[in-house]
Every structure is written in structure tokens, then in C-alpha cells.
C-alpha positions in Angstrom: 51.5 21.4 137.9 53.3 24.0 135.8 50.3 25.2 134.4 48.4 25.9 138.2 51.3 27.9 139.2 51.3 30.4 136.1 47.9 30.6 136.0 48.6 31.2 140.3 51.2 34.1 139.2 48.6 35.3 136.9 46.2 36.0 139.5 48.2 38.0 141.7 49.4 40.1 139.1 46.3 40.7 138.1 45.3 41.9 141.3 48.5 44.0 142.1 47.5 46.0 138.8 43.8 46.4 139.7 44.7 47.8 142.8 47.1 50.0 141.3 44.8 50.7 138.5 42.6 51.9 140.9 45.0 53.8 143.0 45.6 55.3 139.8 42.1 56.4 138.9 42.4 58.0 142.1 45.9 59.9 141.6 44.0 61.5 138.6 40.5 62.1 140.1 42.1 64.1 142.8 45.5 65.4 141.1 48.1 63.9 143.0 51.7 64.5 142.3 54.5 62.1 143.7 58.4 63.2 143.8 59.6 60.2 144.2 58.7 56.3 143.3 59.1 55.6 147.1 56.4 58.2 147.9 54.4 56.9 145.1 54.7 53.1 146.7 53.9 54.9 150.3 50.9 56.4 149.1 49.6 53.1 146.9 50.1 51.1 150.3 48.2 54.1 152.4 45.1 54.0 149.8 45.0 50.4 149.5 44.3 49.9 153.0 41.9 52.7 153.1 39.8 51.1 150.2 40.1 47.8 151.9 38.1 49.4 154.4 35.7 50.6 152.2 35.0 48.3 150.7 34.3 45.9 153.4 32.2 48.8 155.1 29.9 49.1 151.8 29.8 45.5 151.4 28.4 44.9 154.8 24.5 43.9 155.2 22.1 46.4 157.4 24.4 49.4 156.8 22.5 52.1 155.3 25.6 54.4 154.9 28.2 54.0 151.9 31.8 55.0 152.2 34.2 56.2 149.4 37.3 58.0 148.8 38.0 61.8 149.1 41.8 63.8 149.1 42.7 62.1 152.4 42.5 58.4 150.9 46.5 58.7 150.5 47.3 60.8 153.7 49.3 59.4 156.4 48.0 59.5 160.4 50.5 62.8 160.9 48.9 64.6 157.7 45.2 63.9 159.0 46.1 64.6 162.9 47.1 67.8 160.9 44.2 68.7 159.0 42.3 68.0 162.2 44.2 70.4 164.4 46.5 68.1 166.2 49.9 70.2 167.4 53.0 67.7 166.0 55.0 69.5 169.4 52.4 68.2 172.1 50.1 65.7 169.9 46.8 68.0 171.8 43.8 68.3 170.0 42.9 71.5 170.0 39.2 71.8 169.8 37.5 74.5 167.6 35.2 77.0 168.9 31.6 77.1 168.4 29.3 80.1 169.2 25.5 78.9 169.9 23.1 81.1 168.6 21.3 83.3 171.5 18.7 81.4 172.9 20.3 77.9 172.0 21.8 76.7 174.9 
């Protein structure tokens, strides 16, 4: 009995430290900088979810597209509302604007 729950323990640590291991890869891929260990925790949480859904998207038969990560794998919903345009004051999306060419409309 002893021996299941150690080798129990053993397997989630091992799986805490892939994911941060991976999380990690990441951190250095793209040049992430943390202040703080709570921000480093917030971000680890943010791109474990985010690969969670990658990799359930790649590992899904009859898709013919592939996901992965990119600088945004850490952000939270406020930072990519804000790369997307969305005011914080009024939560609008302000949609750009695109000129057709002549003769394309």
C-alpha cells in the first residue's frame, strides 16, 4: 500500500514538472520576464490551459489544421481583448478599416 501511494506522488510530480518544463521552454523560446513568483504561477496556469487545448485540438482525428503556441500563450483575456482593439473603458470592439481595391467591391 505504501508503495502505490509513492509511486502515486511520483506521478503527479512528474507531471507538475513536465508541464512546467514545458512552460519553461516556452518562457525562453519567446523571452518572457516575470516580476514576481505570483505572476510567474499566473502565467504557468494561463499557458497550461492554453496547451491543454492544443493539444486536444492537434490530437483530434479529421482535423487537417495543427495548433501551437505563439507570444500570446501566457496572455490573459484583458491583454488579448487589447491587442485585438477592445477599449478597457467601454469593452467595444473597434473594427479596423479596410480599403478594397478599385474595382473589388
Amino acid at each position: 500500500m505504501r508503495s502505490f501511494a509513492a509511486l502515486a506522488l511520483a506521478g503527479a510530480a512528474s507531471a507538475i514538472s513536465l508541464e512546467t518544463f514545458e512552460f519553461m521552454q516556452y518562457v525562453s523560446r519567446f523571452g518572457k520576464q516575470y516580476n514576481t513568483v505570483e505572476e510567474f504561477n499566473m502565467r504557468l496556469e494561463l499557458f497550461t490551459a492554453v496547451d491543454k487545448e492544443i493539444k486536444e485540438w492537434n490530437a483530434t482525428d479529421g482535423i487537417t489544421s495543427t495548433m501551437g503556441h505563439n507570444f500570446m500563450s501566457d496572455y490573459t483575456d484583458a491583454e488579448k481583448k487589447a491587442m485585438r482593439g477592445v477599449s478597457e473603458a467601454n469593452q467595444e470592439y473597434h473594427e479596423p478599416t479596410h480599403f478594397a481595391p478599385e474595382g473589388y467591391l
